[in-house]
C-alpha positions in Angstrom: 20.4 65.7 -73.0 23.3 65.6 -75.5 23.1 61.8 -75.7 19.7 62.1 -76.7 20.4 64.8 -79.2 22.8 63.0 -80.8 21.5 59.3 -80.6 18.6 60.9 -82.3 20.4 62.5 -84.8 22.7 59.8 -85.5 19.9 58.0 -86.0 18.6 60.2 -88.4 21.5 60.1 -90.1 22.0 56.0 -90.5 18.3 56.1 -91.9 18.4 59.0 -94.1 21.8 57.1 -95.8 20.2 53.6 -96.2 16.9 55.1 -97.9 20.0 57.3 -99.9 21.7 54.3 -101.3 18.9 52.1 -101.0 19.9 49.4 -98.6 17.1 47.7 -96.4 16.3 49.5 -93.2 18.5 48.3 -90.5 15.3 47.5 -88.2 12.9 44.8 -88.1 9.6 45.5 -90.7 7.2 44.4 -87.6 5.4 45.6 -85.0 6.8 42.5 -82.6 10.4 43.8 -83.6 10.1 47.3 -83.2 8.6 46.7 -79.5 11.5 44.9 -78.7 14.0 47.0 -80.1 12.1 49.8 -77.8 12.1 47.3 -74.8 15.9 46.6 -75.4 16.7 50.4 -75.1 14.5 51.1 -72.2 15.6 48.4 -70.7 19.5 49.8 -70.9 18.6 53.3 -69.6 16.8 51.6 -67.0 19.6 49.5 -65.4 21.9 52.2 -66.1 19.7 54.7 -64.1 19.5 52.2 -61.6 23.0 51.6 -61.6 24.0 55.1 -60.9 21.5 55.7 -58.0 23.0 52.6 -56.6 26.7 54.1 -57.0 25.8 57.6 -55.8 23.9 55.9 -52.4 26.5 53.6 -51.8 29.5 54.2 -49.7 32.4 52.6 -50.9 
């Protein structure tokens, strides 16, 4: 719950600096590229969820 607490606010924070010293957003203007940002993150939590099911259910 703390990851997500702070990826959101570090999030917050990157944007609120660009729009500050008015740099271009560092995220694609588009639909298309905004679903596949979102598709690249759920797609890491995914495997890493995944990943530690598989760790905790294996033996070794």
């Amino acid at each position: 719950m703390t990851d997500l607490l702070l990826g959101i606010a570090l999030g917050l924070a990157i944007g609120g600096f660009c729009r500050w010293a008015d740099l271009p957003l560092p995220a694609p203007p588009k639909l298309v590229g905004a679903l596949l940002v979102l598709a690249m993150t759920l797609g890491y939590l995914g495997t890493g969820w995944v990943v530690g099911h598989a760790a905790v259910a294996l033996p070794w």
